[in-house]
N, C-alpha and C positions, 0 to 999 in steps of 0.2 A: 338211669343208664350208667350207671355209676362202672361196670365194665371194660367201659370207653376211656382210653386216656387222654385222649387227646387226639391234635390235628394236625400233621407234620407237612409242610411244604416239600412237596416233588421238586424244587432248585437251592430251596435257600437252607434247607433241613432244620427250620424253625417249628418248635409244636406251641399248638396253638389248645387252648381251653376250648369245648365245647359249647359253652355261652359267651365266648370270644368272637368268637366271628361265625359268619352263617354260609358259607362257599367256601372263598379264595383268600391265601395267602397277602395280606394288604400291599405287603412290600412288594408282589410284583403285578399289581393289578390283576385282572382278569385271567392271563395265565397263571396264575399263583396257584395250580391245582395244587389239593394237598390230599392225604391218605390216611383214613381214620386207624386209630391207634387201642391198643386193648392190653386187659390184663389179663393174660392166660393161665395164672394161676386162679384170679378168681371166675373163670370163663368152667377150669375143669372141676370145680366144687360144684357145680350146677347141669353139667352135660359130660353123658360119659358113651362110649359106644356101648356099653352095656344098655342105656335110658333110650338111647336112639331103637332098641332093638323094640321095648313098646308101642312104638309108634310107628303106624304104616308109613309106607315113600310114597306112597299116592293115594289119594281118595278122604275122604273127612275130612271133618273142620282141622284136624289138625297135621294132616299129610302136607304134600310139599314142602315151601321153603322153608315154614313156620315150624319144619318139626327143630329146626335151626335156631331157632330165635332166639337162644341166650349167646349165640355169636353173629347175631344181627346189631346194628345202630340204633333200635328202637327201646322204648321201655317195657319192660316184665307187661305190665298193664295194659298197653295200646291196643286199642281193636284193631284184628286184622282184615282185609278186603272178606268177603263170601267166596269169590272167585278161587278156584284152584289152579294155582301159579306152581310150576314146579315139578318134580314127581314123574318127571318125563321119560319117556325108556330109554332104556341103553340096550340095542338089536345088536348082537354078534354077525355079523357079515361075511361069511366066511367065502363067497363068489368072488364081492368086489377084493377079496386078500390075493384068492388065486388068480384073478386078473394080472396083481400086479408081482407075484412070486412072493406073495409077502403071508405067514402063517395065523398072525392075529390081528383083526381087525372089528370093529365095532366103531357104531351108528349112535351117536346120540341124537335124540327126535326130538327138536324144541318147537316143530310146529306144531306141535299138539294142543299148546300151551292155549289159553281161552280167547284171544285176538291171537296166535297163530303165529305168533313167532317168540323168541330168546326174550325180548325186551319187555314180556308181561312181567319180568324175573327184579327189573327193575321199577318200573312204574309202580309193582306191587307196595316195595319200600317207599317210594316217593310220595307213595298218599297218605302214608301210616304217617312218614314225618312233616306233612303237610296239615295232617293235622293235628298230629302233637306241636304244632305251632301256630293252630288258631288260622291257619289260612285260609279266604274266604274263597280262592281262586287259584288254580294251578295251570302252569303255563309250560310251554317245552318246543325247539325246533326239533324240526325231524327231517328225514326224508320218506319217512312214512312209517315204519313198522314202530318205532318209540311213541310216536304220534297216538297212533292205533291202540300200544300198548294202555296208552295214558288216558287217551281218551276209553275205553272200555274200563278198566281200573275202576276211575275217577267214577264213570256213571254206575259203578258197583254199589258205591256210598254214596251218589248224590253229591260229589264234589263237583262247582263248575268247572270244565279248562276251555283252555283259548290257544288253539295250536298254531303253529305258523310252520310250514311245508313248501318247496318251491313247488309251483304250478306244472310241473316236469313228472311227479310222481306219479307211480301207478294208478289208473283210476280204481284198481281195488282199492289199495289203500286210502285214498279219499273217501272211496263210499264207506268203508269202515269208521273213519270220523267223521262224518255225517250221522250216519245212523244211532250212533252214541250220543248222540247231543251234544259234540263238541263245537265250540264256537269255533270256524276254520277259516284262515288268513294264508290264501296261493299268495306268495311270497315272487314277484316278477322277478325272477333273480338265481342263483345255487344257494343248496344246504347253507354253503358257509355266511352267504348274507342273511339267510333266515336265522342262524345262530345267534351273529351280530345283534338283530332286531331285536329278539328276547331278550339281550341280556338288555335293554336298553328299554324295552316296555316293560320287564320285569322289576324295573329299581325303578321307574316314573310312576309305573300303579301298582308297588307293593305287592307283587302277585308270588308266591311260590315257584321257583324255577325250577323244572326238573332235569334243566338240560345236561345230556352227556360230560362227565370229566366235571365242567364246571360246578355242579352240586355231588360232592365229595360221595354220599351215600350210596348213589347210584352203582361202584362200584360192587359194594358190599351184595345187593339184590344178585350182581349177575355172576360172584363168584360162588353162591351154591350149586351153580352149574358141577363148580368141581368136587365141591363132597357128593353130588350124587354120583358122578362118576366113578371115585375111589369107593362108595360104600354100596353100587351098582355092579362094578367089576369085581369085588370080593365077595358081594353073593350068588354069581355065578362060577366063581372059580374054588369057593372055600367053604365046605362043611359050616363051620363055626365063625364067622364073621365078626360077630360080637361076644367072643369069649376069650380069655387066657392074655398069655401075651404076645399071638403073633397082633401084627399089624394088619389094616385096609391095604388092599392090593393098588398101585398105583399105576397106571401103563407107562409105559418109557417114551411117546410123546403122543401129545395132544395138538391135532391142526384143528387152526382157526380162523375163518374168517375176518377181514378186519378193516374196518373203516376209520372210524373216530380212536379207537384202541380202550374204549373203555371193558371190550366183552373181554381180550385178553388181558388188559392188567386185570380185569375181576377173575378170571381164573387163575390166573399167578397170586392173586392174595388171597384164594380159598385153598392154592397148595399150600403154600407158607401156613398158614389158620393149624393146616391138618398135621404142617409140621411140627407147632411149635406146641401140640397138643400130643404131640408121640402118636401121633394115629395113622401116618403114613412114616417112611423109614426115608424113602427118595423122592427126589424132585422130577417130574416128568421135566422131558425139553419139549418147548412150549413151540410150537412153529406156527408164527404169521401167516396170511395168504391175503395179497393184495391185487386186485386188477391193476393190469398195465397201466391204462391209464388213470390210475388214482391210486399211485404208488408210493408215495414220498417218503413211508418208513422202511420199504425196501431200500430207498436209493441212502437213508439216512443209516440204515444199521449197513450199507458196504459201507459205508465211507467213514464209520466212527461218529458221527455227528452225535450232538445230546440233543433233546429233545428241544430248548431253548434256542437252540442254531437251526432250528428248521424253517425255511420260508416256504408259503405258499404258492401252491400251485394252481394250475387251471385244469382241473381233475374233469375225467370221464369214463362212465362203464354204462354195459347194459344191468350189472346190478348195482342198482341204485343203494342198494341197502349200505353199503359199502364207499359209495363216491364221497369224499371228503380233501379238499384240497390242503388241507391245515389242520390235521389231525389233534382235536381238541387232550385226549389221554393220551399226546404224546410221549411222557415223559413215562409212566406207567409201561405204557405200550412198547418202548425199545428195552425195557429194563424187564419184560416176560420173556425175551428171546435171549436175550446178554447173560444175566443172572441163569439162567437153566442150560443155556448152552445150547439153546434151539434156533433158530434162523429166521430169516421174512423169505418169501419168496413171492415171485408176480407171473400169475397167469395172466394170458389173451383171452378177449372176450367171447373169441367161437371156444376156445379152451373151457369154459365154463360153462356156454352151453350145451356142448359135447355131455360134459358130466350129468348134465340132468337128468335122461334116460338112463344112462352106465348107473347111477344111484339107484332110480326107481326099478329098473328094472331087474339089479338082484339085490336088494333090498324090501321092495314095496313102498319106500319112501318117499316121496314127490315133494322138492325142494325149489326151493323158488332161487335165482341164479345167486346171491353172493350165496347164500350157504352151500349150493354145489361148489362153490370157489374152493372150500374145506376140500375136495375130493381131489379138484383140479389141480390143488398145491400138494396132495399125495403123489399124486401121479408124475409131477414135475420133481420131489423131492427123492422120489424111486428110480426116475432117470441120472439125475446128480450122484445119484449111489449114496443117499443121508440116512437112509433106511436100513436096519436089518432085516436080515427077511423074519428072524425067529422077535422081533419085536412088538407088543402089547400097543396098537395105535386106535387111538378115538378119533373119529370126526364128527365136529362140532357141525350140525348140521341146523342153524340159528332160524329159519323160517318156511312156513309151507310153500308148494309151489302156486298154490292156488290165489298169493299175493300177487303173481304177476303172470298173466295167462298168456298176454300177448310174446312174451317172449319165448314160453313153454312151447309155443305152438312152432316156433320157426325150429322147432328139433324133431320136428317128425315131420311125415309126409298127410298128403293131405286123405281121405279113406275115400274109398270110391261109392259112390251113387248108384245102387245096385234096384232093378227093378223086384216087385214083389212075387217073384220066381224062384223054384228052385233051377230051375238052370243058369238061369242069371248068378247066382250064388257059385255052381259050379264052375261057369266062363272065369269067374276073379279070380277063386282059387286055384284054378290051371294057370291063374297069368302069375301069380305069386309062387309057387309049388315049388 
């Protein structure tokens, strides 16, 4: 991994060796997140957008995130998972654009992903380096979709894990750790005590931690999100994509869902990657979207605050994916909107609901509620007037809807009970007409 330089602390901007420490920055305990470091010149002696153009974005052994893997944390050598992590489309949308007056829009689909949502992107990483470290067990809190991620991953290779989840969560999402053979621990309590728990049975039994922010890697998995977006958008918009010296096309912002802030600081360090590669020319503005009630990096980026000055709250949403009162990638997470000059913003919870039809319906894509949040914080940022209308925007659309059914349901009505008639058939549709 010789690549890697090091480990840089998100407060104290100390770098650290890579067999120095195995998470966190020591000097500030457990927030000590830090941000793996690289040599980009010796990164573009081994990956060029010309070598990218060999290798499919989806399908084989060697499609997805792994077609990346010489600007991954792992070694040349590592086996990677079987599972197809990655490679997810990017749908032009061009109804939900006219909706809002807005010319260019596009859908990135990360429920496609093999457990169904963004976080396979991560887990995938975390088993490769769980087991370039000999771990006999891998561990991780969730509120479900990481969980999921991990648990499916892990039973890829036949890693054990042991998740810990509050009791609150979807019962999809539980029966998806279950069926994997994950050992699973309902947590009597929020995400943020289940966080807690790990980090504390993770250092009593030695166990591989996957959890959000606190294991540094994690990041790196979920910013391939963004090279497939830049090298997705240029081959819909660019003859030649891999030739000469224009650049990847880059959209001028990217919304995003966001709970812990580890999915957007990974997308702010896969633009950074792109740029410090000459492969993109501009930095997207990166826009947050957080539910009202589990908001605390909206209320910290009005107010100036750094990530170290935030105190926890008593967080609530109907997307759960998203509830976090103490945003663990804090410090990453306010520095994707600062740095690029993009925003947070906070929807309402019927706000999100609302979105989840408005998506499927001119798109085809059925999102499970925080990832319609991505919609729901377009739609709020087009009222604010932050939008161009002739502007290049992604939404990150981070899980299927088919994670949480029961709330899908409170967005439509319920279908009518029609006897085995055609007249019966006719009566509804004269009632509907």
């Amino acid at each position: 991994m010789d690549h890697v330089t090091g480990l840089k602390c998100t407060i104290c901007g100390k770098t650290y060796g890579v067999d120095e420490i195995a998470y966190v920055c020591p000097e500030h305990g457990d927030d000590g997140i830090v941000d793996v470091q690289y040599d980009y010149d010796l990164i573009k002696s081994r990956i060029s957008r010309e070598s990218l153009a060999q290798i499919p974005l989806a399908g084989g052994a060697r499609g997805g995130i792994w077609r990346y893997k010489p600007l991954l944390p792992v070694e040349p050598d590592s086996v990677t998972p079987p599972l197809h992590v990655g490679g997810t489309p990017l749908y032009a949308a061009p109804r939900l654009a006219g909706r809002l007056g807005l010319k260019h829009v596009w859908v990135k689909d990360d429920g496609v992903n093999p457990t169904a949502s963004f976080k396979d992107r991560a887990s995938a990483v975390a088993v490769v380096k769980a087991r370039e470290a000999g771990a006999e067990i891998i561990t991780t809190a969730s509120t479900g979709n990481a969980a999921a991620a991990l648990a499916g991953l892990a039973a890829s290779v036949g890693l054990p894990a042991v998740i810990f989840v509050p009791k609150s969560a979807p019962p999809a999402k539980i029966a998806q750790h279950l069926i994997y053979g994950a050992r699973v621990m309902l947590v009597d309590g929020s995400y943020d005590d289940a966080f807690e728990l790990t980090l504390k049975v993770a250092k009593e039994f030695g166990w591989y931690n996957r959890n959000t922010a606190y294991n540094p890697y994690m990041s790196e998995g979920k910013k391939t999100a963004a090279f497939e977006i830049c090298e997705q958008l240029t081959l819909s918009l660019s003859p030649s994509p891999y030739k000469g010296e224009g650049r990847w096309i880059a959209p001028e912002r990217i919304f995003v869902p966001v709970g812990d802030g580890c999915i957007i600081g990974g997308i702010h360090k896969g633009l950074k990657d792109l740029l410090a590669l000459g492969w993109i020319d501009t930095m997207p503005k990166i826009m947050g979207v957080q539910a009202e009630g589990s908001s605390p990096l909206v209320d910290a980026f009005e107010r100036g605050l750094q990530g170290w000055e935030m105190q926890p709250i008593a967080a609530h949403s109907i997307a759960d994916s998203i509830v976090a009162g103490l945003p663990r990638d804090r410090n990453k997470a306010l520095a994707a909107a600062r740095e690029t000059g993009g925003a947070y913003l906070a929807v309402s919870d019927q706000e999100i609901l609302d979105a989840i039809p408005v998506i499927a319906r001119n798109t085809g894509v059925f999102s499970e509620p925080a990832a319609a949040a991505a919609y729901a914080g377009l739609v709020k940022a087009v009222e604010k007037g932050l939008v161009a209308p002739d502007e290049r925007v992604v939404l990150l659309l981070t899980g299927s809807g088919l994670k949480d059914i029961a709330n899908a349901m409170k967005t439509v009505p319920e279908p009518p009970v029609v006897a085995p008639t055609l007249e019966a058939v006719r009566a509804v549709m004269r009632q509907t007409s």
